[in-house]
Z-matrix of the N, CA and C atoms (Angstrom, degrees):
N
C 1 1.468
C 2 1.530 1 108.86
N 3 1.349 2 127.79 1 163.06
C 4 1.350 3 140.57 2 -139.56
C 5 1.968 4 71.51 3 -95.48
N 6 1.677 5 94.17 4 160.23
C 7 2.010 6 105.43 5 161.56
C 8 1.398 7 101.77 6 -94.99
N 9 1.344 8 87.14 7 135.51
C 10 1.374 9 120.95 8 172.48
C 11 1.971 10 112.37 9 -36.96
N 12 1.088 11 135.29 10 11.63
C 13 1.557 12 148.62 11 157.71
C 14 1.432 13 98.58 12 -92.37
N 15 1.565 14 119.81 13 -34.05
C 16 1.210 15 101.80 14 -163.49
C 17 2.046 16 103.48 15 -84.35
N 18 1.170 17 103.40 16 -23.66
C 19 1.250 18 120.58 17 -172.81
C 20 1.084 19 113.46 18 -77.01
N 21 1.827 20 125.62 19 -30.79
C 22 1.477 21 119.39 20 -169.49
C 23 1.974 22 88.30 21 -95.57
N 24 1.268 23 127.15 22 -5.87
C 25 1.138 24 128.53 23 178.23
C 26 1.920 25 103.20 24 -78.25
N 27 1.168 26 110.73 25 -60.54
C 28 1.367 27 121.30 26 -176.83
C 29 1.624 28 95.76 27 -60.84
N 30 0.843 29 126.13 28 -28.04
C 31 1.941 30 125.09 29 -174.74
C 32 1.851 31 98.31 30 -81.96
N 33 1.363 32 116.14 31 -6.18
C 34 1.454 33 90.56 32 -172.39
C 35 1.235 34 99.87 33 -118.68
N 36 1.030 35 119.94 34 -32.59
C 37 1.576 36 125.37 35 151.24
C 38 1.381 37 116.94 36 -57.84
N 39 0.767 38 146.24 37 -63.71
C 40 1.581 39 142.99 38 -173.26
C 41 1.872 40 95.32 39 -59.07
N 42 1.242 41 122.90 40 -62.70
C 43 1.536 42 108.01 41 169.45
C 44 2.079 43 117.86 42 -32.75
N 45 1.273 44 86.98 43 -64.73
C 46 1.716 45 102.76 44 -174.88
C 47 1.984 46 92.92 45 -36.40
N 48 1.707 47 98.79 46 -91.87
C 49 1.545 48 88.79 47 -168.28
C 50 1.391 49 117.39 48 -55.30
N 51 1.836 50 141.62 49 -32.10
C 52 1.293 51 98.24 50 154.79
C 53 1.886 52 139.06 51 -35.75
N 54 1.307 53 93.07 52 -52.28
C 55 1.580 54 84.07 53 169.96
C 56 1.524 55 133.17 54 -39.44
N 57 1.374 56 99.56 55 -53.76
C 58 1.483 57 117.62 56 163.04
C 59 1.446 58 120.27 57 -43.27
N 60 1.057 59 122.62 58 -63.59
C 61 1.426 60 137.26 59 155.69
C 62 1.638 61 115.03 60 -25.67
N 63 1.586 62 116.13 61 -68.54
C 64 1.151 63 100.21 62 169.96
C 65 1.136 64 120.69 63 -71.72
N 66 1.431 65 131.49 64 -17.90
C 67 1.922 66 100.83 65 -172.68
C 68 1.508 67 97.37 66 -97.45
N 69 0.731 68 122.35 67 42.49
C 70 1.772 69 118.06 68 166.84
C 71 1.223 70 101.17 69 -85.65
N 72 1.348 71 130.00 70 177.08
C 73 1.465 72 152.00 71 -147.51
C 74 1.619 73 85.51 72 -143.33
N 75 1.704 74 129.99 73 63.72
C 76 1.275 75 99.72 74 161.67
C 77 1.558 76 110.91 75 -158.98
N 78 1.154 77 136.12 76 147.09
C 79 1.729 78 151.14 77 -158.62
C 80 1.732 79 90.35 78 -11.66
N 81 0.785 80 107.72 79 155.31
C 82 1.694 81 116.13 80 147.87
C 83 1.173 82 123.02 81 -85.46
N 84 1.202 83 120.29 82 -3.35
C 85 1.614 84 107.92 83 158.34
C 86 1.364 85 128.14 84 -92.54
N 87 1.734 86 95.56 85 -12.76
C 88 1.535 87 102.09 86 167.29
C 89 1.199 88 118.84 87 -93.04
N 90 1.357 89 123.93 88 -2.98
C 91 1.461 90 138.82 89 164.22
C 92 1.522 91 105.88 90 -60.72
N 93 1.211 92 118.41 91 -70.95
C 94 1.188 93 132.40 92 -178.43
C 95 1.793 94 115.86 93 -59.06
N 96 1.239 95 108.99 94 -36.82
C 97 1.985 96 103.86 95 163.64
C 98 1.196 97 108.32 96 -72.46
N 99 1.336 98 129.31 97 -28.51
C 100 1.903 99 121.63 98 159.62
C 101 1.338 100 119.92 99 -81.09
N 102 1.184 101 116.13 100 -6.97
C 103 1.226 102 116.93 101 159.94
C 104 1.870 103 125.64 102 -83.61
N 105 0.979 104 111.25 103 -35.27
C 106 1.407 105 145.63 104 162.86
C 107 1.678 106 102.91 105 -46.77
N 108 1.228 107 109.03 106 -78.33
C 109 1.277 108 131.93 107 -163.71
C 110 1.763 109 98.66 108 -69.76
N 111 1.362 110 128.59 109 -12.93
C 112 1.387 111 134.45 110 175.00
C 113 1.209 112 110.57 111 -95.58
N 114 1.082 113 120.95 112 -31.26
C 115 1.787 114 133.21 113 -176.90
C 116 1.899 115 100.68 114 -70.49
N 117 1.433 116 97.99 115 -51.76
C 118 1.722 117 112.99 116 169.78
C 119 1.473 118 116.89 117 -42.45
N 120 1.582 119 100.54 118 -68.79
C 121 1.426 120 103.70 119 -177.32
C 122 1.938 121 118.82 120 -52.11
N 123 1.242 122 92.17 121 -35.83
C 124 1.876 123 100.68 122 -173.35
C 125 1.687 124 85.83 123 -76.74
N 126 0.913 125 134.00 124 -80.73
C 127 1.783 126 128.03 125 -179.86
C 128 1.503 127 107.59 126 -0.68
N 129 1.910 128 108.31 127 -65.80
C 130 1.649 129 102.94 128 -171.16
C 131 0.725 130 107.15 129 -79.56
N 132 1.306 131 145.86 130 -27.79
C 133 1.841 132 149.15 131 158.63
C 134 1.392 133 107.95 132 -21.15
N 135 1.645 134 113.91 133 -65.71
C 136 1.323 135 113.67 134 -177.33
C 137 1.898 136 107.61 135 -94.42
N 138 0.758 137 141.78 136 30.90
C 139 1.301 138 133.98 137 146.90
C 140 1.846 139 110.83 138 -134.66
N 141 1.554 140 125.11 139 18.35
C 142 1.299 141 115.09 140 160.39
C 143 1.800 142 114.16 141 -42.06
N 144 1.138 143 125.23 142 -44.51
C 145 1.429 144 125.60 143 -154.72
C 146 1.534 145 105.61 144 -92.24
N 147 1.781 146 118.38 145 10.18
C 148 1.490 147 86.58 146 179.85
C 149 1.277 148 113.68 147 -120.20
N 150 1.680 149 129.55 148 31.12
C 151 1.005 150 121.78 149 157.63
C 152 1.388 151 97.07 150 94.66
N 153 1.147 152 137.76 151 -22.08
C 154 1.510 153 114.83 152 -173.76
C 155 1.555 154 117.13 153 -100.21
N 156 1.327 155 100.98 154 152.08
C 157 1.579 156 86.40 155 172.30
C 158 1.507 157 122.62 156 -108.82
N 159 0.948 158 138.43 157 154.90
C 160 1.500 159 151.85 158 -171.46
C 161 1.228 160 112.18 159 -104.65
N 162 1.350 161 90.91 160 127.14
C 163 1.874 162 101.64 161 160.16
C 164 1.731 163 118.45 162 -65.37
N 165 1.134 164 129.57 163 -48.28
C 166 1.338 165 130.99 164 -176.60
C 167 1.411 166 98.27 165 -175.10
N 168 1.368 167 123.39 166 -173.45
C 169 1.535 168 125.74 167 -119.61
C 170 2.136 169 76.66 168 -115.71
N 171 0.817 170 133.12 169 -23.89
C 172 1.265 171 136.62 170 151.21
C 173 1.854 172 117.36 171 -23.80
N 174 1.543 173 92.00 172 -67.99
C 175 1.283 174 104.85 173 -169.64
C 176 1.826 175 107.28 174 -75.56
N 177 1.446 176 107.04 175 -41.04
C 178 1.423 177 95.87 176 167.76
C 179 1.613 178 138.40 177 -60.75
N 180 1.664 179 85.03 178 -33.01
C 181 1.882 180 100.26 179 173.62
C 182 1.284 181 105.45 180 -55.07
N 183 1.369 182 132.94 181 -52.91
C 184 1.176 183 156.95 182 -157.58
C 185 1.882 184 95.54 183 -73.79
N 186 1.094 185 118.20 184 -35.71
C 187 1.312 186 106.98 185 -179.68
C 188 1.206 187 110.90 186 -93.21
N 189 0.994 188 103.40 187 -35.18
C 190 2.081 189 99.10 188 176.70
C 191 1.586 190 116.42 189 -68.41
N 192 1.424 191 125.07 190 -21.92
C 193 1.632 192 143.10 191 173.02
C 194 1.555 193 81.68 192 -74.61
N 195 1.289 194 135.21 193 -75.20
C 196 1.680 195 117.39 194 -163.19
C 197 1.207 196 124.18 195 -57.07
N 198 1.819 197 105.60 196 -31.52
C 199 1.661 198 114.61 197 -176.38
C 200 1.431 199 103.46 198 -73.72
N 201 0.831 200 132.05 199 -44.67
C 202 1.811 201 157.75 200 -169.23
C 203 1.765 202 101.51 201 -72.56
N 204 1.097 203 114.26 202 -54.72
C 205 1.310 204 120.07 203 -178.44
C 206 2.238 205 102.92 204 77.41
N 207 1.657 206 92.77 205 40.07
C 208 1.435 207 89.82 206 167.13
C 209 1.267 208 117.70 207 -89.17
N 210 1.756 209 121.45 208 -178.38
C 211 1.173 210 129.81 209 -143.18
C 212 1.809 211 85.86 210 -67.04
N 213 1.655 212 117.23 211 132.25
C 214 1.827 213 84.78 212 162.69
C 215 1.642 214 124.35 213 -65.38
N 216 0.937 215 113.03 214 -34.59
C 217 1.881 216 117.99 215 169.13
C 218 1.417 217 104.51 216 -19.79
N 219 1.385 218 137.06 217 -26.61
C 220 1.283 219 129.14 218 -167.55
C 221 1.481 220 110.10 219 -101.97
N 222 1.570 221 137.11 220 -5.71
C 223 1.037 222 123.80 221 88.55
C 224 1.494 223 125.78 222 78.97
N 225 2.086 224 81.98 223 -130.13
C 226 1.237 225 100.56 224 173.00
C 227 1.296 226 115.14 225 -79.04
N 228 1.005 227 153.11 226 63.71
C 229 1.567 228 137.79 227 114.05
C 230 1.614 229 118.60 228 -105.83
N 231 1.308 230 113.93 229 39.92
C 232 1.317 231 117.88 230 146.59
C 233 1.473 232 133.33 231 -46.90
């Protein structure tokens, strides 16, 4: 798993453009594909270094909740 610099780095950025994200003026479905597409990017952020490769952002979520030991509930919003 990534060091913890890399994580409080990805936590302040990923906060920032969520923010960004919500106060925009734009569809909610395009909210949600930048939201989508931000959840993605932080995913390969924290698993670039372990060698595996992924089928889609499913299978990585799913590995970082087992490696991590987060809530599984988070999950379902794949």
């Amino acid at each position: 798993m990534p060091n913890q610099e890399i994580i409080k780095a990805i936590d302040i950025e990923l906060i920032e453009e969520v923010e960004v994200i919500n106060n925009e003026s734009i569809e909610l479905k395009d909210k949600s594909a930048r939201l989508r597409s931000l959840l993605e990017r932080s995913c390969k952020a924290l698993t670039q270094n372990e060698g595996i490769q992924f089928k889609d952002l499913y299978k990585r979520l799913n590995y970082l909740v087992e490696r991590t030991r987060i809530d599984k509930g988070l999950t379902d919003y794949r």
